[in-house]
C-alpha positions in Angstrom: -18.1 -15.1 -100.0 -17.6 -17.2 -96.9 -19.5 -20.1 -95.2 -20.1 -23.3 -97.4 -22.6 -25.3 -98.7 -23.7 -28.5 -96.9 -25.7 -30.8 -99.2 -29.1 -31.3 -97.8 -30.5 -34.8 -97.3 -32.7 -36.1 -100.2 -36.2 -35.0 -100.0 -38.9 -36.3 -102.4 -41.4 -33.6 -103.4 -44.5 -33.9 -105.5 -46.9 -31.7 -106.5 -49.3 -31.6 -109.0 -49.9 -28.5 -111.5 -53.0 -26.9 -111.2 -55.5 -24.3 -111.7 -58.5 -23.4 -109.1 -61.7 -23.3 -110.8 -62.3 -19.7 -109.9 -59.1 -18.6 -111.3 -59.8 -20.1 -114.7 -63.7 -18.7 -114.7 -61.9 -15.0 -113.8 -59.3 -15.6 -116.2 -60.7 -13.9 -119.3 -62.6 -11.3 -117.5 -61.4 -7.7 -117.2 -61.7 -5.6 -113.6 -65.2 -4.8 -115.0 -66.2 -8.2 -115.0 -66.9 -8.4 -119.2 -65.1 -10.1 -121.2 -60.7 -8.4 -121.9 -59.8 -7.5 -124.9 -56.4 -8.8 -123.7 -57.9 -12.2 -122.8 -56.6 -13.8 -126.2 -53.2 -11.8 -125.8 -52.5 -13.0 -122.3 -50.3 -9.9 -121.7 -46.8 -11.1 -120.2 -48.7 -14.5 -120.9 -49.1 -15.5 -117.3 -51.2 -18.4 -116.5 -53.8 -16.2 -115.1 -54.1 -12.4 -113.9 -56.5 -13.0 -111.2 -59.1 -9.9 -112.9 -61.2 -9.0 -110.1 -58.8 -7.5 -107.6 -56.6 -10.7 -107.0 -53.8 -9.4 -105.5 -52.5 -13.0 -103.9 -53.3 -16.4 -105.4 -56.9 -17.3 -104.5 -55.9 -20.4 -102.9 -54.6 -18.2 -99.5 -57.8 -17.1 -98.9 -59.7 -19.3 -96.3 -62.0 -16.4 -95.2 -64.5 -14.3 -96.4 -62.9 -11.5 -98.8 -63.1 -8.0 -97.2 -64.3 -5.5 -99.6 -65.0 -2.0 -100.0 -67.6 -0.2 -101.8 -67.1 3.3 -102.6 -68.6 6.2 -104.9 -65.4 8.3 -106.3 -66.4 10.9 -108.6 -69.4 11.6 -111.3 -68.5 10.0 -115.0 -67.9 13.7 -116.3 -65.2 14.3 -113.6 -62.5 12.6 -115.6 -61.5 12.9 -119.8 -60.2 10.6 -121.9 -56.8 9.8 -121.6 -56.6 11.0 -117.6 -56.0 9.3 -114.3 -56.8 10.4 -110.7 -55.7 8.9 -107.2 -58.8 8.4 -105.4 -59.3 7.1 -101.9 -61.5 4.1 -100.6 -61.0 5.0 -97.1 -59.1 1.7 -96.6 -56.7 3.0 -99.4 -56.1 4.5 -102.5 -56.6 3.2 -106.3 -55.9 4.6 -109.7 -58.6 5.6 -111.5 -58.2 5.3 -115.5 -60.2 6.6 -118.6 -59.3 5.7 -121.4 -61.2 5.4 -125.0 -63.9 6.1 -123.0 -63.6 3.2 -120.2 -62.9 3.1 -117.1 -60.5 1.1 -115.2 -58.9 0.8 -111.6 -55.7 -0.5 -110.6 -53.1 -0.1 -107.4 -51.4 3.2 -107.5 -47.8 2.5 -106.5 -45.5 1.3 -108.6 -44.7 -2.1 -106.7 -40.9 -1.5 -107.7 -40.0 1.5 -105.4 -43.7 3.1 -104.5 -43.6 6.1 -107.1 -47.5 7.5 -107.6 -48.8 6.3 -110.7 -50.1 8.9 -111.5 -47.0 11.1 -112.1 -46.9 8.8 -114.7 -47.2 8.4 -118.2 -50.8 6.8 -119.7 -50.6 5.7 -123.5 -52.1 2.6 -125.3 -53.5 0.2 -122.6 -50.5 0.6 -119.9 -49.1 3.5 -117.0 -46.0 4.1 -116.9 -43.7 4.4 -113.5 -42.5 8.1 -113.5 -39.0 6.9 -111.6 -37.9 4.0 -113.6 -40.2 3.5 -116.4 -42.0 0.0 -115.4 -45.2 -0.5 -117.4 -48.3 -1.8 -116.5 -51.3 -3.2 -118.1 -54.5 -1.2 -117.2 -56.7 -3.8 -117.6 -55.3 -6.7 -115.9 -52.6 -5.0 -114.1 -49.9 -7.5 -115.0 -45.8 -5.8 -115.7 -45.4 -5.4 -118.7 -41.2 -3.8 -118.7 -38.9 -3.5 -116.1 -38.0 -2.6 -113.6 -39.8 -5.0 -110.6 -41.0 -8.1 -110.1 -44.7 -7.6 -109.2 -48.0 -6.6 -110.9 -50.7 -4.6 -109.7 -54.0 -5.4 -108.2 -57.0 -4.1 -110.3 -60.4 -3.7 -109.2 -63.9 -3.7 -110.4 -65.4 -0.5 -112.0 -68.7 -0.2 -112.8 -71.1 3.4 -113.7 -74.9 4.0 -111.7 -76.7 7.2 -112.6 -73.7 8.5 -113.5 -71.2 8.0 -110.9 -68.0 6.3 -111.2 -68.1 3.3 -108.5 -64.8 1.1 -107.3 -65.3 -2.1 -105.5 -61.7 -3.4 -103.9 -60.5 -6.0 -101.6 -58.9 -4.3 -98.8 -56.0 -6.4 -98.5 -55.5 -5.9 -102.3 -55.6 -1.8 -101.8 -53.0 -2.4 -98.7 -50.7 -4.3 -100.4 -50.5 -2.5 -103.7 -48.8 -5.5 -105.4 -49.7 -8.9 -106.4 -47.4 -11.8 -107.7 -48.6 -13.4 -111.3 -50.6 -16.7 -110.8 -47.1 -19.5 -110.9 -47.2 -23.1 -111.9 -45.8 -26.2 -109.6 -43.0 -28.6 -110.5 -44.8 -31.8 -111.2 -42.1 -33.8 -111.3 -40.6 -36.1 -108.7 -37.3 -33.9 -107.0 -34.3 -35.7 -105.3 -32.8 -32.3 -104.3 -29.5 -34.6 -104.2 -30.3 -35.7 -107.9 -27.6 -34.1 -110.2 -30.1 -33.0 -112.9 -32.5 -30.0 -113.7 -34.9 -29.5 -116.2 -33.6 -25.5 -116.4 -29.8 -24.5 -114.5 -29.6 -21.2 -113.8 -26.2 -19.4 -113.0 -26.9 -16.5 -111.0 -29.5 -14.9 -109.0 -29.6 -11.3 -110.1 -32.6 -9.9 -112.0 -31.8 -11.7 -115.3 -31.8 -15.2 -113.3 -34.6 -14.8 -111.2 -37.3 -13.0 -113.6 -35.9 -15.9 -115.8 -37.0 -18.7 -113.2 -40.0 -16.7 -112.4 -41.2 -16.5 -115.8 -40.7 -20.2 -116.4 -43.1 -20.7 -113.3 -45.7 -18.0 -114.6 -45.5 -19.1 -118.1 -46.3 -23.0 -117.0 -43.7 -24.7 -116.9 -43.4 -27.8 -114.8 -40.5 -29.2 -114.4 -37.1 -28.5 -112.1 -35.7 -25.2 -112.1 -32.7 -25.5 -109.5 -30.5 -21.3 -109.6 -27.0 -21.4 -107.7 -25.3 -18.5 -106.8 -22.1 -17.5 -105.6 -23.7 -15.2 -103.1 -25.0 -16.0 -99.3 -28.0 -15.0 -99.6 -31.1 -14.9 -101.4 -31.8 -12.6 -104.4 -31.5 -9.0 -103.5 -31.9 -4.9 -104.8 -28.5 -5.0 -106.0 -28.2 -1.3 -107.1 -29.3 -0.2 -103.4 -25.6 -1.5 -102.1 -24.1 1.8 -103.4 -27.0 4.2 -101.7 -28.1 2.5 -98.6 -24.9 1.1 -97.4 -26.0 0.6 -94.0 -28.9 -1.9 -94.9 -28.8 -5.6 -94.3 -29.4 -8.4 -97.0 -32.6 -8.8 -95.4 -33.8 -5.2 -96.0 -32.9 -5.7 -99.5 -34.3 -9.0 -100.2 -36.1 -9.2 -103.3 -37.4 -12.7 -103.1 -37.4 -14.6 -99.9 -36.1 -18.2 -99.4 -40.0 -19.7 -98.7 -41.1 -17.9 -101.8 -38.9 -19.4 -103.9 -39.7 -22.9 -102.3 -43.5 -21.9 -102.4 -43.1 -21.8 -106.6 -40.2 -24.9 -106.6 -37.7 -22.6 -107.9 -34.6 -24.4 -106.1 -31.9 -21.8 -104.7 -28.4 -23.4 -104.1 -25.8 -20.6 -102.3 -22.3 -20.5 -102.4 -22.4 -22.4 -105.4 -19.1 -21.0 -108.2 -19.5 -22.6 -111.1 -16.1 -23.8 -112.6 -16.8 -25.1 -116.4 -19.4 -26.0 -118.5 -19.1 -28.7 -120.9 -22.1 -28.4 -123.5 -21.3 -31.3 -125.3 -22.3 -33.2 -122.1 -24.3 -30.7 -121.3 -23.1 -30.1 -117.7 -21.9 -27.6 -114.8 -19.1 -27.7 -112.3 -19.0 -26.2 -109.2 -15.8 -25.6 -107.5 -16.9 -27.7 -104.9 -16.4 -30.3 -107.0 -20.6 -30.9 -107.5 -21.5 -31.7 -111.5 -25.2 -30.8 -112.6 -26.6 -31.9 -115.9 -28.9 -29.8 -117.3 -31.6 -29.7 -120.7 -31.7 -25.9 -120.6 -28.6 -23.5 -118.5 -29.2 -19.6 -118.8 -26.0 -18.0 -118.0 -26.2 -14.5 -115.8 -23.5 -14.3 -113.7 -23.2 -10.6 -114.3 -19.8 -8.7 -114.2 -16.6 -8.3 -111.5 -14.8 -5.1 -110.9 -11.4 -4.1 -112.5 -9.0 -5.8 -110.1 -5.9 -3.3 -109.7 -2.9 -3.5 -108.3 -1.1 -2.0 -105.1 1.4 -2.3 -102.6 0.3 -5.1 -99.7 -2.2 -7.3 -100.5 -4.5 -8.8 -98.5 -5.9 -5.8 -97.4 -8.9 -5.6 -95.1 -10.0 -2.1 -96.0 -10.2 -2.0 -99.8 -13.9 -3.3 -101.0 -14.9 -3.6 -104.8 -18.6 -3.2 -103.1 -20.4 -6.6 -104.1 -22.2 -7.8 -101.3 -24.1 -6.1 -98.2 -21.4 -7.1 -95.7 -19.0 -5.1 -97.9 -21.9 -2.2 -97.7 -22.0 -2.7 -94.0 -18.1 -2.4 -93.5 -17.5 0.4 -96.3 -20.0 2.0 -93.7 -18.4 1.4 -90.2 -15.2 1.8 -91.0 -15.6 4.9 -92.8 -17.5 6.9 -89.3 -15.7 9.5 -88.9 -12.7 8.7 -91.1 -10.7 8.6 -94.3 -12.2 7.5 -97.3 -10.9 7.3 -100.4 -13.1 6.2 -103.9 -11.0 4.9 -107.1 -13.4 5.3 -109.8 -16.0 7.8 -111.0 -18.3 5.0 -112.0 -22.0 5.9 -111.1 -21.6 3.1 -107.9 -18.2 4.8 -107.2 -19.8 8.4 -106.6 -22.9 6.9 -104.9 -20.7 5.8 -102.4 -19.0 8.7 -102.3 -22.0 10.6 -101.8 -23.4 8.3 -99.4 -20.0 8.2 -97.3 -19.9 12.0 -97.0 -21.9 12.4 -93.8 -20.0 9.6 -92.1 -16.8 10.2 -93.0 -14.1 12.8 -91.8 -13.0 13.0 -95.0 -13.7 11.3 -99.3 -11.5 11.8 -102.0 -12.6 10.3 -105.3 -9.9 9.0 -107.8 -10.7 9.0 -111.4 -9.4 8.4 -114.9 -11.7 11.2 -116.3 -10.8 15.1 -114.8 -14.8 15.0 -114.8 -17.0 12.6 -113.6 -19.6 10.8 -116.1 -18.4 12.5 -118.8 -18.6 9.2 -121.1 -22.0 8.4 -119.9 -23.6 12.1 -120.0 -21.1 14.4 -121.3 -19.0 17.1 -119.9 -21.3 19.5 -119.2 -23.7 17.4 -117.1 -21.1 16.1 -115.7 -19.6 19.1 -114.7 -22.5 19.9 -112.9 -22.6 16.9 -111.0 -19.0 17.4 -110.0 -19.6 20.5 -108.6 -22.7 19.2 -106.4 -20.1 16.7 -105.3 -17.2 19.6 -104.1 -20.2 21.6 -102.4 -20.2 18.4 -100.2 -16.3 18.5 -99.6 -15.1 15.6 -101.8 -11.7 15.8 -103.4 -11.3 14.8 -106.8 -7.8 13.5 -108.4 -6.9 12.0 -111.5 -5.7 8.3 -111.7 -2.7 9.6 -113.4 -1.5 11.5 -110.4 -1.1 8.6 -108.2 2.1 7.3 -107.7 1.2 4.1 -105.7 -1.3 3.1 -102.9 0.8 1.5 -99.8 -0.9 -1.6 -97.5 0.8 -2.1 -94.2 -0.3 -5.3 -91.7 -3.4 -5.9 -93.3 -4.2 -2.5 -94.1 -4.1 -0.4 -96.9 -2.5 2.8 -95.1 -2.2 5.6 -97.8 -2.5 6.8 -101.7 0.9 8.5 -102.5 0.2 10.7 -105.3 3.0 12.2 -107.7 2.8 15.6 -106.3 4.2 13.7 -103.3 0.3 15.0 -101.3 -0.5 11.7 -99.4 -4.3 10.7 -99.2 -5.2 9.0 -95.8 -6.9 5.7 -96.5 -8.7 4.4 -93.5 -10.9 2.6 -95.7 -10.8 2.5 -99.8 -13.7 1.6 -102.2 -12.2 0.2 -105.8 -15.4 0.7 -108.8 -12.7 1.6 -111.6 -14.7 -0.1 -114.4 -16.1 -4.0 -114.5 -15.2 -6.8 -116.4 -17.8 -9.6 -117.7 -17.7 -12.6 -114.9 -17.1 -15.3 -117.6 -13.4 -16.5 -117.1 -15.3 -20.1 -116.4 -16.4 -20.1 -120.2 -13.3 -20.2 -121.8 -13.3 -23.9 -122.2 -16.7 -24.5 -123.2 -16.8 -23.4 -126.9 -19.8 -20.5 -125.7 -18.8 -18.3 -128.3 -17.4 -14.8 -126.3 -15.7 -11.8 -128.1 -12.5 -10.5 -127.3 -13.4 -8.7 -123.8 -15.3 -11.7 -122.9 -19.3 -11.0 -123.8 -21.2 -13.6 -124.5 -22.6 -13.0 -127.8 -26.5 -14.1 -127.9 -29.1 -13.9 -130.5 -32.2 -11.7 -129.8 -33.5 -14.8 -128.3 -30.7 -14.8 -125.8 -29.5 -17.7 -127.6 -25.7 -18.5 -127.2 -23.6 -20.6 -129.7 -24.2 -23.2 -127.8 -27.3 -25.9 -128.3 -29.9 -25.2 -125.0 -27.8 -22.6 -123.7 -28.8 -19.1 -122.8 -27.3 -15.8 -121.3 -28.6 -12.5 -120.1 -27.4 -9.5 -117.9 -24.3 -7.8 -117.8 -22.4 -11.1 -119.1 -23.8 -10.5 -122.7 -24.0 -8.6 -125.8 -27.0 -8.8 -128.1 -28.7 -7.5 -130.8 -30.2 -3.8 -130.0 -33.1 -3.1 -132.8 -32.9 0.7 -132.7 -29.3 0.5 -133.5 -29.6 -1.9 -136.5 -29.5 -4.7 -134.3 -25.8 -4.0 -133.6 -24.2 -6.2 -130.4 -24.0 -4.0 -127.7 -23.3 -4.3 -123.8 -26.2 -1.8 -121.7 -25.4 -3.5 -118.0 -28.8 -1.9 -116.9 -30.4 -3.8 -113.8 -33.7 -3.0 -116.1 -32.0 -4.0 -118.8 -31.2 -7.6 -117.0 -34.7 -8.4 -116.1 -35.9 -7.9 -119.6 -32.9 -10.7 -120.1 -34.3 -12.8 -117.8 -38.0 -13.1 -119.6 -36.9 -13.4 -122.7 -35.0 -16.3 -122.5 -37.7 -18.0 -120.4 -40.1 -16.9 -123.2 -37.1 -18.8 -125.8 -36.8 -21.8 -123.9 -40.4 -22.4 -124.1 -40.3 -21.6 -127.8 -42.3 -18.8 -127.0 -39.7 -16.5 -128.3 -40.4 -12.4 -128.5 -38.9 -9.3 -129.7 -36.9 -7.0 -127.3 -39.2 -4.0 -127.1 -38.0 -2.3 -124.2 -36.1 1.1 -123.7 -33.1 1.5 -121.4 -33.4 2.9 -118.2 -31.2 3.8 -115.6 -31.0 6.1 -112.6 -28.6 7.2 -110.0 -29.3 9.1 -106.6 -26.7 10.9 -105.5 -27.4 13.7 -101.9 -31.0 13.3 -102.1 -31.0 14.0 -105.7 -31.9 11.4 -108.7 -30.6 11.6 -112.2 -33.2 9.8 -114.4 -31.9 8.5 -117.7 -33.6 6.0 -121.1 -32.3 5.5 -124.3 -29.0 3.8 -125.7 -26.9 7.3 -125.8 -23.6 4.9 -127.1 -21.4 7.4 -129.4 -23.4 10.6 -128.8 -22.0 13.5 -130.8 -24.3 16.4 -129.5 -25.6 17.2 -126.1 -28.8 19.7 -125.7 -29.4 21.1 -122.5 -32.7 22.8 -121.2 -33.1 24.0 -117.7 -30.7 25.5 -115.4 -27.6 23.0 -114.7 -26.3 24.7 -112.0 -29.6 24.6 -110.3 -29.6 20.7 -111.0 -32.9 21.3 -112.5 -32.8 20.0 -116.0 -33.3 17.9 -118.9 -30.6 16.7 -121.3 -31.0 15.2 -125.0 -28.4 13.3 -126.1 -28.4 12.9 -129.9 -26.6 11.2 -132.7 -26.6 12.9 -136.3 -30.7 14.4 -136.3 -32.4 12.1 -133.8 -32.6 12.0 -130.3 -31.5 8.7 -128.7 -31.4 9.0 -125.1 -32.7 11.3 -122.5 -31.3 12.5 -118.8 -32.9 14.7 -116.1 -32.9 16.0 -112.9 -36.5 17.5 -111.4 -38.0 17.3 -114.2 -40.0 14.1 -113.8 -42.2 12.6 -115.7 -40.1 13.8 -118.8 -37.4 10.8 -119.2 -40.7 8.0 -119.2 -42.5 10.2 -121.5 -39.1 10.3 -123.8 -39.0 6.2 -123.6 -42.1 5.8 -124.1 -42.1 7.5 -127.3 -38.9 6.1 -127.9 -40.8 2.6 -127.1 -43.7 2.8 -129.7 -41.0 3.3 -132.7 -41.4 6.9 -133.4 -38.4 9.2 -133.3 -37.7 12.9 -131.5 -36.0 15.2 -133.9 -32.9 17.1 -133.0 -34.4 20.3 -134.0 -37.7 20.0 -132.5 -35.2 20.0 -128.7 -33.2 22.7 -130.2 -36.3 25.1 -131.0 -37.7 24.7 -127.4 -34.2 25.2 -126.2 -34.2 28.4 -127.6 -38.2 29.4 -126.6 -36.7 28.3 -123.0 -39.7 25.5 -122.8 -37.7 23.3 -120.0 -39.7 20.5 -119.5 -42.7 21.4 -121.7 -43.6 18.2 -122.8 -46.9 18.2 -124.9 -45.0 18.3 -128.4 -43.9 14.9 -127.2 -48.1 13.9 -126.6 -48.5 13.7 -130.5 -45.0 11.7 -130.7 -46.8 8.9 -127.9 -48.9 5.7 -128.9 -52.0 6.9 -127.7 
C-alpha cells in the first residue's frame, strides 16, 4: 500500500444544484429534435442526456459550437434493422434504422473502442461486440456494463431523399460523453466526520455507485475511501498490460471526481463497522458516520504458505506497482505462476516474451477446466506450451524456499527444482470482508455478504456490491450466487444507488467476461455454474470457435474465440428472457454451421 494519508485542512464548499435552461429545453427531445419516446422513461434515469450531440455538459462551452453538415447516403441505402459507419470528414458516426427511423450516434464503444457496428442492434440499443455494453440509440446514454460513458448522438434529418447528419465536431472526436451529474448542495467540512453516502472501495461497484448517485440527483455528500494510492483504475488490465502506470489505467481522474463532489479519501482500510451507530473505522484510527454505506471492497488472493517470508519477489498482482515489478524483474528471467486462474495465465502469457523462462503451477492438470471445461481448456493449454510455458500440478511441489529476502526456488517432489527469480501467487481469492465479522452484516460461511436484489444487506442503510457479495440471480431461481465479473460489479454499483434513492430496479443484465491471452481474446456471457454438457463448433485447435455450455436442455452460457459478434448476440438473447435450446446447437453442430447465427435473429428482441 505504502505512503499515508494526511488530513487536509477544512475547506467549506458550496454549490448549488442546478440545471441550464438549454439542457432542460433539449431534455425530452431525441437526436432528431422531436419529441423521445424515451423522454418519460428517462433511460438509465439521468438528469438529462444532452439529445442534440451533447457530448460534454453544456456549461464548458464558451464558444461557438463547431458543426458539420454532411449528406451520407440516399434513404433506400439502408433497411430496417441495419447500421453503417459513415464518415463526416471530421469523423465517423453510426448510422441506425430502425422501425423505419433513423438515428445517429458515436461509433466506438467508449469502453475499449470496438466498432459498433460489429455489434448487435435489437429493440432501441447496440450492443458492444467485445464485452457486451448497451447503448440507447436514441439518447445514447449506457444502458449495461461494461464502461462508464455514453455516447454522443447527433441530429438526423431526410431532404429529397437523402439521409443528412449534423454533428459537433468535438462530439464526433471524442466518441464519449459523461451523463449530465448533479452538485452537492450541502455545506462540506472535508474534516467533518459525516457523509450523506460512505462508500468502501473504489472499484467499478463503488464508483458507478457514486456516479449514479450524482446522475440520478442526488445532492448531498458522497465521500469513497480506498485502500489503494491511487484513483479508480482498469483493474482487469493489471494482468495484460503489466508495464502500464496507474495513470495509463485511470478510469476517473482526481479533478473529475472533485468536478461532481464525489470525495476520494486514499489509503483509507476500513477496520469495523458498527451499524447500530451507524459508523466506519479506519485503521488510522479516523471514525465516519454515515446515513447510507455501500460495501465493495472486492476480494484478496489465497495467501499460501512457504519457506521465508517476507519475500520481495512473490506478488499476488493487486496494484500497478506490483504490475510494474512482476515486469522488470521478470526481463530476461525465471518466472514462476501458482495458479491457473484467468489473471494467473494472463500473466503468464504476458511474461513470456520477457522472461527467460514461466512455469505455471496449478491445482487442475488443465487450465480453466472449471470455468470452460476440459476441452476448451485443453486447447488453451496447448496455445500456452506452443509459447514454452511449463505446467505442474500443485500436488507436485514439495515446498517453495525464500532466502535473504528472496524467494529462491520451488522444490517439487520429483526432486526437479523450478528457478524463481520472481513468482506471481493467483491460486484462488477470498471475499475481503474479515472487517465484518463484528458488525452483525449477515455473511455465509466463506464470508459473502448476502444482499437482496436491491443490494440490500441485513443491515438497516447498508449496501454491498462486487466480488464481496452474493445475490439473488433471476435466471437461476433467484439462487445466491458469487459471478466476480468486473461487468458484473458495475451493474452492483447502479443498483444500489438506484436502492438508496428508492428507485430500486430489477437486475436485467447478462454476465460477461473476457480474457486475452497472446493476442488472442476468449469472449464469454451467461452464468455457466454446474454445467453438465459442453458443445463445441469450430475448430479448437485452430482457436477458432464457439462453445455452448448447457445445463439439462437449455443453453446457459456461451464462449468463443474469432467468432465475434456471436457471444453479445447469445446475451442478448439470453437478456430479453428467451431461451437457446440444447438441440437447436447440437443440429448446427452436426450441419458444421460454426458461427451461423441467424437462428438466433428470431430468438432476439427485435
Amino acid at each position: 500500500m505504502g505512503g499515508c494519508f494526511s488530513k487536509p485542512k477544512p475547506v467549506e464548499v458550496k454549490v448549488e444544484l442546478s440545471l441550464l435552461d438549454k439542457e432542460k429545453e433539449m431534455d425530452g427531445l431525441s437526436p432528431n429534435g422531436k419529441a423521445s419516446p424515451f423522454a418519460d422513461c428517462r433511460p438509465n434515469g439521468a438528469l438529462g442526456h444532452g439529445s442534440d450531440d451533447d457530448s460534454t455538459p453544456l456549461a464548458l462551452y464558451h464558444k461557438p459550437r463547431e458543426y458539420v453538415e454532411v449528406s451520407v447516403c440516399h434513404v433506400k441505402d439502408l433497411e430496417n434493422e441495419q447500421m453503417r459507419e459513415v464518415d463526416l470528414g471530421s469523423g465517423r458516426a453510426l448510422l441506425i434504422k430502425q422501425r423505419g427511423e433513423f438515428s445517429a450516434i458515436g461509433h466506438k464503444c467508449p469502453h475499449y473502442g470496438a466498432p459498433l457496428v460489429k455489434g448487435v442492434l435489437s429493440k432501441g440499443h447496440v450492443r458492444c461486440p467485445w464485452h457486451g455494453a448497451c447503448f440507447n440509440i436514441a439518447t445514447g446514454d449506457i444502458e449495461d456494463f461494461p464502461g462508464l460513458d455514453s455516447l454522443p448522438t447527433f441530429q438526423v434529418r431526410v431532404e429529397k431523399d437523402k439521409v443528412i447528419i449534423r454533428a459537433n465536431k468535438q462530439a464526433l472526436q471524442s466518441q464519449r460523453r459523461s451523463k449530465a451529474m448533479a452538485r452537492c448542495s450541502a455545506v462540506i467540512n472535508s474534516s467533518t466526520g459525516f457523509s450523506h453516502v460512505l462508500i468502501i472501495g473504489s472499484g467499478p461497484a463503488g464508483l458507478v455507485c457514486a456516479e449514479t448517485l450524482r446522475q440520478e440527483g442526488f445532492t448531498d455528500r458522497i465521500v469513497m475511501c480506498t485502500m489503494d494510492r491511487h484513483p479508480p483504475y482498469d483493474r482487469p488490465k493489471l494482468s495484460k498490460s503489466l508495464e502500464s502506470t496507474a495513470e495509463q489505467l485511470r478510469l476517473r481522474s482526481a479533478d473529475f471526481l472533485r468536478d461532481h463532489d464525489i470525495e476520494l479519501i486514499t489509503e483509507k482500510e476500513a477496520v469495523l463497522v458498527d451499524v447500530k451507530s451507524r459508523s466506519v473505522t479506519f485503521g488510522d484510527g479516523l471514525k465516519m458516520d454515515y446515513r447510507k454505506l455501500f460495501i465493495a471492497t472486492g476480494s484478496s488472493p489465497k495467501p499460501m504458505s512457504y519457506k521465508g517470508k517476507d519475500v520481495r519477489n512473490v506478488f499476488h498482482l493487486c496494484t500497478p506497482e506490483d504490475a510494474n515489478s512482476i515486469a522488470q524483474l521478470s526481463n530476461n528471467k525465471n518466472a514462476v505462476i501458482v495458479g491457473t486462474s484467468f489473471v494467473g495465465m494472463e500473466v503468464a502469457a504476458a511474461l513470456t516474451d520477457k522472461a527467460h523462462s514461466v512455469s505455471v503451477i496449478g491445482i487442475e492438470s488443465v487450465p480453466f477446466k472449471q470455468a470452460l471445461g476440459e476441452k476448451v481448456g485443453k486447447a488453451l493449454m496447448k496455445l500456452f506450451e506452443a509459447n514454452r510455458v511449463k505446467f505442474y500440478m500443485m500436488s507436485e511441489v514439495s515446498e517453495m524456499v525464500g532466502h535473504h529476502g528472496q524467494l529462491k526456488e520451488v522444490v517439487l517432489n520429483s526432486g526437479k527444482v523450478l528457478r524463481a527469480d520472481v513468482c506471481v501467487i493467483r491460486a484462488g481469492s477470498v471475499p475481503a470482508t474479515g472487517f465484518l465479522k463484528q458488525s452483525g452484516i449477515n455473511m455465509d460461511s466463506k464470508g459473502f455478504i448476502t444482499v437482496n436484489k436491491m443490494m440490500q444487506t441485513s443491515a438497516d442503510g447498508v449496501f454491498a456490491g462486487g466480488d464481496a457479495v452474493t445475490f439473488p440471480f433471476p435466471p437461476r431461481n433467484n439462487k445466491k450466487v458469487n459471478i466476480p465479473h468486473w461487468q458484473m460489479a458495475h451493474v452492483h454499483g447502479r443498483m444500489a444507488a438506484l436502492s438508496m434513492m428508492d428507485r430500486a430496479a430489477d437486475i436485467k443484465t447478462v454476465p460477461f467476461f473476457w480474457s486475452a491471452m497472446f493476442g488472442k481474446t476468449l469472449r464469454y456471457a451467461g452464468y455457466g455454474d454446474g454445467f453438465d454438457d459442453v458443445i463445441i463448433q469450430g475448430d479448437l485447435d485452430e482457436l477458432r470457435f464457439v462453445a455452448f455450455y448447457t445445463r439439462s436442455e437449455e443453453v446457459v452460457a456461451v464462449a468463443s474465440m474469432n467468432y465475434d459478434p456471436i457471444v453479445s448476440r447469445v446475451a442478448e438473447v439470453l437478456g430479453s428472457g428467451k431461451t437457446i435450446k440444447k438441440r437447436d446447437v447440437e443440429i448446427l453442430a452436426q450441419l458444421g454451421k460454426t458461427g451461423d447465427i441467424s437462428w438466433l435473429i428470431d430468438k432476439g428482441s427485435q
